[in-house]
C-alpha positions, 0 to 999 in steps of 0.5 A: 690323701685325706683321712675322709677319702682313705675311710671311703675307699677301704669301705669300697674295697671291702664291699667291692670283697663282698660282691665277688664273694657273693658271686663265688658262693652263688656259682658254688649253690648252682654247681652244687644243686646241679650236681644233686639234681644229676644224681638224683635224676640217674640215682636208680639207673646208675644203681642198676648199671652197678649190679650188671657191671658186678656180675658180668651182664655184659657178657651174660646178657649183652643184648639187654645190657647193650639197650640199658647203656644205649639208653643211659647214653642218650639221656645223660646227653640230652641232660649235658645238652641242658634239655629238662628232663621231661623230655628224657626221663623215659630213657632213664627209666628204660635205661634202669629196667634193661639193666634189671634185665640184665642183671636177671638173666646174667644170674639165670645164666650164672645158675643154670649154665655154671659149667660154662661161668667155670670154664670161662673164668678158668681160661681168663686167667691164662688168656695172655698166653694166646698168641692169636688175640681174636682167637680169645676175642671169639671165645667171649663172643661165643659166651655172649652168642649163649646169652643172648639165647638165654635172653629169648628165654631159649634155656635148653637151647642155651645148655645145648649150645653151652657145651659146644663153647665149653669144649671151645673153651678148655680146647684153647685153655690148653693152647694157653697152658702148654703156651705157658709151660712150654714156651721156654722148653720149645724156645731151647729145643730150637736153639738145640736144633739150631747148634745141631746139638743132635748131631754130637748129643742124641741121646740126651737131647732125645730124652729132652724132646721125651720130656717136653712130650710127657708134660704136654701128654700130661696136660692132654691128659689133664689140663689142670694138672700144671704142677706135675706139667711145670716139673717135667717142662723144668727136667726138659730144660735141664735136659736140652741144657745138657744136651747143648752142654755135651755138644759144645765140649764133644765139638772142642774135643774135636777142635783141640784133637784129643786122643780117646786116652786123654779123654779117659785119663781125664775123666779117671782123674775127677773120678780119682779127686772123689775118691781120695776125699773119702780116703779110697786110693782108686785104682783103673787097672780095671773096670771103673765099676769097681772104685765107684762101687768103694766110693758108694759103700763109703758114702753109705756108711757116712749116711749111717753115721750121720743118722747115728748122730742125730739120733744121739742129737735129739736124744741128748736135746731130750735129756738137756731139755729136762734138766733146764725145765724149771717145773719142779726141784731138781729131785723130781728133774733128775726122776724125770731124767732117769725115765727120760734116759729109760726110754731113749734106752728102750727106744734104741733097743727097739731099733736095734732089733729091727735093724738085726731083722734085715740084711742091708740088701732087704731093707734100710732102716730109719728113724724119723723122730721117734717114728721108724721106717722101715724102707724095703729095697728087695721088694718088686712088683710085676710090671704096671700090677701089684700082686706081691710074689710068693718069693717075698712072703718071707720078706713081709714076714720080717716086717710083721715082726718088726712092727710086733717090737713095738706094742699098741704102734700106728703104721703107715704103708706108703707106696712109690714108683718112679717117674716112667708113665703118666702121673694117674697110672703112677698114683694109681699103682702105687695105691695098689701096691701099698694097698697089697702090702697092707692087706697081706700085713693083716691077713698074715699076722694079729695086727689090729685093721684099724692100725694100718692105713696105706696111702699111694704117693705115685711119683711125687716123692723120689728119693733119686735121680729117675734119670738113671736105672739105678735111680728109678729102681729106688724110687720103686719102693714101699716104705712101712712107717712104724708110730710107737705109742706115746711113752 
């Protein structure tokens, strides 16, 4: 090929190269005005569309909502079908004014009937945990059937109307909680029914099912109380657990056909296995309250120590703390020391003395940093009342004394029951006893009003197992917490 015939076609090539690239950026122009043009044309109706869809219209104002997405369906149509928008442009605008309206009356409704916007987004959270879907679906048609009252300009109606769905509402928001909550307690309640564990374990199983009826009881009560619900629920399934537990070990006592004997003899033998880890040698010649009554004065006196030491703890951290400090020489370290060892000493004092004003049978003593309190074990109150009984005035009066060790101090009197009744009786309560012991505190002594306060902590702080008597019994308390004054 000559030179002449290779030069005319790279020349072809390279116009032939221009004329496709003139093609691609001609169809990119069209694409690209085409695309401007559509949002131009639905800049303001989309705008609106975006308004509504942020506050829910849908639901607040569904008949407008439902003409304006009509509208702007039928004209983004007849635009895709290429008709010139002269022919549509109206619905475009009707499409923009009814999403306006929307948005309006969504907000009169957001406004006026709050309550209900409440309500409903309250149950949304936990509608998953309806097992009857249209159930849930009826709710939000009930919620639309009052905006669409709202949108006739019908307020009073729509208020009216509001509480019927409002009661609608938090009635299957409490289907929904206890769902969620109890479902798993309800799940092994049936699996117990189904081992028959009744039959080998009633007693525990019956506290289960008291359990599983107290956290649905406290959601009756107060359906947003789900804290105090969840940590019942959680004690019921411990309960049916053990129950089903209990059963299975009664029913293998009764496959392997053992004696009553080898029961005890077993059971003296873990008993025996606790004792000798605190160095008691039990002995079951008689009742067995005997050895752990051994066990129980060993364990509290292990407390006692154990406190002691981290006592001794904080106070040497104190001391060592000062000597590595690098603020100042080592003269003015080792003055800082003395006071420091100064106070430790007179903190130790004070406790001390507070110790010596109690049996251990009255109350136990604790130190809390440098805080103490003072935990009252004899005190009791009347059933469900919280008059304090002419029998504990000496009681209170020691207290009085305690607090006077410690010059211009804060306290804090905090009040307990146990888990035996609903969590508002219990709160209550509580508040009123600490209440008591405050008001007897002032009345009774010079103490200065404005250093104590009370507080009620109901049930929410044990100490023990509120299974048993024993645990229930401590729980029942007044601690009276004693803030010294800044050294």
């Amino acid at each position: 090929m000559s030179s002449l015939k290779k030069a005319q076609r790279v020349v072809g090539l390279f116009f032939f190269g221009l004329f496709l690239l003139s093609i691609f950026i001609s169809e990119s122009l069209i694409s690209a005005t085409y695309q401007d043009y559509e949002t131009m044309l639905f800049k303001d109706a989309r705008k609106a569309k975006k308004s509504a869809d942020s506050i829910e219209a849908v639901v607040y104002s569904p008949t407008q909502y439902e003409k304006a997405q009509e509208y702007y369906n039928n004209a983004y149509a007849d635009y895709q079908k290429g008709k010139e928008a002269e022919k549509f442009k109206d619905e475009i605008k009707m499409a923009e004014v009814y999403f306006l309206k929307a948005v309006e009356t969504s907000k009169l409704f957001i406004t006026h009937l709050s309550e209900c916007v409440q309500a409903r987004n309250k149950f949304l959270k936990v509608a998953m945990f309806v097992d009857d879907k249209n159930a849930v679906q009826d709710i939000e048609d009930r919620v639309k059937d009052v905006g669409k009252i709202l949108e006739d300009g019908k307020l009073n109606k729509a208020l009216q109307e509001s509480k019927e769905v409002i009661q609608e509402i938090r009635e299957l928001e409490l289907v929904a909680l206890k769902n969620k909550i109890l479902s798993d307690t309800w799940e092994l309640l049936g699996k117990a029914d189904d081992m028959k564990v009744e039959k080998f374990a009633p007693q525990t199983l019956s506290r289960a099912q008291q359990l599983a009826d107290k956290a649905e009881n406290i959601l009756k009560n107060n359906q947003y109380d789900t804290t105090m619900a969840t940590k019942t629920a959680t004690e019921a399934e411990y309960e049916v657990n053990h129950a089903i537990h209990l059963a299975k070990q009664i029913q293998q006592i009764d496959k392997d056909d053992k004696s009553l004997e080898s029961i005890l003899l077993q059971t003296e033998a873990y008993l025996k296995s606790i004792a000798l880890t605190v160095d008691i040698e039990p002995r079951f010649d008689k009742e067995y309250t005997q050895t752990v009554t051994e066990i129980n004065t060993v364990i509290d006196q292990l407390k006692k120590d154990k406190n002691s030491l981290e006592l001794k703890l904080q106070d040497a951290n104190e001391q060592l703390s000062v000597m590595k400090s690098q603020v100042g020489d080592l003269e003015s370290r080792k003055k800082a020391l003395s006071q420091l060892l100064e106070q430790q000493k007179i903190r130790r004092e004070q406790f001390a003395k507070v110790e010596g004003l109690f049996t251990p049978e009255e109350a136990k003593i604790l130190r809390d940093g440098n805080n103490v309190i003072i935990r009252l074990l004899a005190i009791s109150f009347p059933s469900g009342k919280s008059i304090i009984q002419s029998n504990y005035f000496g009681l209170l009066s020691k207290v009085i004394k305690a607090i006077q060790v410690y010059p211009d101090c804060d306290i804090i009197i905090e009040g307990h029951t146990d888990s035996r009744g609903s969590d508002k009786m219990n709160q209550q309560l509580s508040t009123d006893r600490a209440n008591a012991v405050k008001d007897y505190l002032i009345a009774n002594s010079d103490l200065v009003a404005s250093r104590l306060n009370s507080v009620g902590y109901g049930e929410t702080k044990p100490i023990a197992n509120n299974d048993t008597q024993e645990g229930r019994e401590k729980n029942r308390r007044i601690d009276v917490i004693i803030i010294p004054a800044e050294d």
